[in-house]
C-alpha positions, 0 to 999 in steps of 0.5 A: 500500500503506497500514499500518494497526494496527486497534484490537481488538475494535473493528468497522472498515471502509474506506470510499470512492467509486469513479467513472469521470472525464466525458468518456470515453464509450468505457470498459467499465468498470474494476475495483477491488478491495481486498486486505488482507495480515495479519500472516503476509503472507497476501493475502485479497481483500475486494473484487473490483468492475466500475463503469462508470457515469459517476458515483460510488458509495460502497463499504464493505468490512468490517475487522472480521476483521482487529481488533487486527492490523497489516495493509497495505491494498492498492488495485488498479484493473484495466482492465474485462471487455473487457479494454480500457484505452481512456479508463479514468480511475479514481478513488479518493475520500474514501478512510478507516478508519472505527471502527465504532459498536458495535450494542446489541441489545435484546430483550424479556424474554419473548424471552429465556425461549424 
């Protein structure tokens, strides 16, 4: 369970890589999800996500519902659909809050008549 104040009106995401350890070939797979509890402690389910590749994947899952809150940022891993724990070394990595860049939108003038 990690606290984090996200800053307002800022667009935030979590972001982070997800992967199975080499050398356990006989896993179904895990599941990871990410949960955020807000400020009246509500849990709301950002991320709900099956890998079984023997290899990383980049995830991002967006906080820009929470701006301005202090939240927990909770990281679960469950065992996969088999409902089979046999060799399911998860990893987590890299994990980080990331602060957005705002995205100008641009449009003709002509656009903007219509």
């Amino acid at each position: 369970l990690y606290d984090l104040s996200l800053p307002p009106g800022e667009p935030a995401s979590f972001r982070f890589w997800i992967g199975i350890r080499d050398g356990y070939q006989s896993s179904d797979g895990v599941t990871y999800q990410v949960e955020v509890v807000d400020e009246r402690g509500r849990a709301h389910q950002l991320l709900s996500q099956g890998h079984s590749a023997h290899a990383w994947k980049q995830v991002r899952v967006d906080l820009s519902a929470f701006a301005g809150q202090r939240v927990k940022l909770k990281l679960i891993t469950d065992c996969g659909p088999s409902n089979d724990t046999n060799a399911d070394h998860a990893l987590w990595g890299d994990p980080r809050v990331v602060v957005d860049e705002p995205r100008l939108l641009v449009r003709r003038a002509s656009e903007e008549r219509s």
